[in-house]
C-alpha positions in Angstrom: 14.3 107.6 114.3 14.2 110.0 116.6 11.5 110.6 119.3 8.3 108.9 117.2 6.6 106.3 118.2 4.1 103.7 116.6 0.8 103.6 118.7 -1.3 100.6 118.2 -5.3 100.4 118.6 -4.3 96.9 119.8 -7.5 95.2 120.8 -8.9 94.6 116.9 -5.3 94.7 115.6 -4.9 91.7 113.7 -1.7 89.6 115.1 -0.1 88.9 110.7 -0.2 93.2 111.3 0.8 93.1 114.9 3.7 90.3 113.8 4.6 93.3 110.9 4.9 95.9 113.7 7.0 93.8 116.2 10.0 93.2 113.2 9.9 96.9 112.0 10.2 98.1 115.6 13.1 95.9 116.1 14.6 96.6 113.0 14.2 100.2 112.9 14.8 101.1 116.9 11.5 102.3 117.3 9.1 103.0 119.7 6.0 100.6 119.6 3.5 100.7 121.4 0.2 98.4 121.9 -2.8 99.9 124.0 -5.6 97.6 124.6 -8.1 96.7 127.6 -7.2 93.4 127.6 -3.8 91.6 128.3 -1.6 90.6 124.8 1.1 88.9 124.6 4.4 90.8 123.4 7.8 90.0 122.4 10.4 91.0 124.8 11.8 94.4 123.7 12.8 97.7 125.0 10.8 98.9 121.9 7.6 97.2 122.5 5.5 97.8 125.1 2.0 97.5 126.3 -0.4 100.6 128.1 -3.8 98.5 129.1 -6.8 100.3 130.1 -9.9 100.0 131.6 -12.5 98.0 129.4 -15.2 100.0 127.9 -15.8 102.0 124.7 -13.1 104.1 123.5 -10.8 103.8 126.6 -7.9 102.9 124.0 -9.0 105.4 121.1 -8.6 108.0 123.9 -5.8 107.0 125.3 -3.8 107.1 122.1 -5.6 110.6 121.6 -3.8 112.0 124.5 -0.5 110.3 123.7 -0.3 110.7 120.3 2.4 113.6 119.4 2.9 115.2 116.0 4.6 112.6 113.1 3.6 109.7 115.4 2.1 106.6 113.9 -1.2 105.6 114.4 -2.6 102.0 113.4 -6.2 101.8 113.7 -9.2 101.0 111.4 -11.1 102.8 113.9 -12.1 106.1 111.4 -13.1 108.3 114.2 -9.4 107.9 115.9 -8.0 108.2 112.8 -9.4 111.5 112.5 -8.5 112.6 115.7 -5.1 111.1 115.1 -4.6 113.6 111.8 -6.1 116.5 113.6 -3.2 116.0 115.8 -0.6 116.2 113.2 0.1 112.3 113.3 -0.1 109.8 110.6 -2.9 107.1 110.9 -2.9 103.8 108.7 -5.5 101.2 109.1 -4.3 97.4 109.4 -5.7 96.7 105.9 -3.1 98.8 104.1 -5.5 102.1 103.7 -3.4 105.5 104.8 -6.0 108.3 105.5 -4.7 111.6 105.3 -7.3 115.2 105.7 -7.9 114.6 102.2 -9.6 111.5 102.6 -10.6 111.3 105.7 -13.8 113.8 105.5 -15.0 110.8 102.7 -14.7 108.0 105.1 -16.0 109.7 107.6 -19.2 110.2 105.8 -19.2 106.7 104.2 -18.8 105.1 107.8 -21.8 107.3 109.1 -24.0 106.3 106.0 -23.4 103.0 106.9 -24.5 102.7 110.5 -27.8 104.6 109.4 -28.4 101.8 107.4 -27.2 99.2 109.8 -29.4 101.3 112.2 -32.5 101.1 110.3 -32.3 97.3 109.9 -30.4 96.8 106.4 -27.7 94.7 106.2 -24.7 96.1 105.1 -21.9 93.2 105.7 -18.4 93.6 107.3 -15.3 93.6 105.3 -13.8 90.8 103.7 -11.0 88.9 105.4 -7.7 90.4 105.6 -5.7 89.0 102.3 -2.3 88.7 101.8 -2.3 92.0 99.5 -3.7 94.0 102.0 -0.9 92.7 104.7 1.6 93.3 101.8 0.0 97.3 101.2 0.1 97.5 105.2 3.8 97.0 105.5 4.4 99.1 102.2 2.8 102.1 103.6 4.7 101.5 107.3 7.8 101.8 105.4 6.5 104.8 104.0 6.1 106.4 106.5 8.5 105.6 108.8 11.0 106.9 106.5 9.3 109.8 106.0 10.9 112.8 108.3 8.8 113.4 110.7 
């Protein structure tokens, strides 16, 4: 696979995704690699590792924004990072199954924004649904994707 890596926004990472990452890392002899500011639990693995940092806002998304190298793997539902992820030339898919790419990512951006206004301004604008088996199912499609993708 070459010198790629899969960086992980670990801390709201759900652990079916997580469990998806740990066997395709395995599998596929790649680099994983969970960054949270709190301590996970890993399997064993000269792929998988952990980076922790310091807790406070962001500490992770920057972290991985400094790391991150062009054709790396991002998995985040954090839209900001993912944008910054792109910017840099990596590939960013959220654990629900949704890869953003520059085409889309301008559109989320702006939904996301509109969002928190109204969340700001005292309407109440729900989270999202529980994650299903389909989107667990589109998550793993779309890592394959991608990791078989040339960089």
């Amino acid at each position: 696979m070459g010198d790629r890596r899969i960086w992980v926004d670990a801390d709201a990472c759900p652990v079916v995704i997580k469990n998806i990452l740990f066997k395709a890392a395995q599998r596929l002899k790649i680099c994983l690699t969970l960054v949270a500011n709190q301590q996970l639990h890993i399997p064993r693995s000269k792929w998988i590792h952990l980076i922790r940092v310091a807790p406070g806002f962001d500490e992770a998304d920057n972290e991985i924004v400094k790391r991150v190298c062009p054709g790396d793997i991002v998995i985040t539902g954090d839209i900001p990072l993912a944008a910054q992820v792109l910017e840099k030339k990596g590939h960013a898919l959220n654990p629900r199954g949704d890869l953003y790419s520059m085409d889309t990512i301008r559109g989320v951006l702006l939904m996301r924004d509109f969002k928190e206004t109204l969340r700001s301004s005292g309407i109440e604008t729900g989270g999202p649904p529980p994650l299903s088996r389909k989107n667990s199912n589109l998550f793993a499609a779309n890592l394959d994707k991608l990791l078989l993708k040339k960089a």
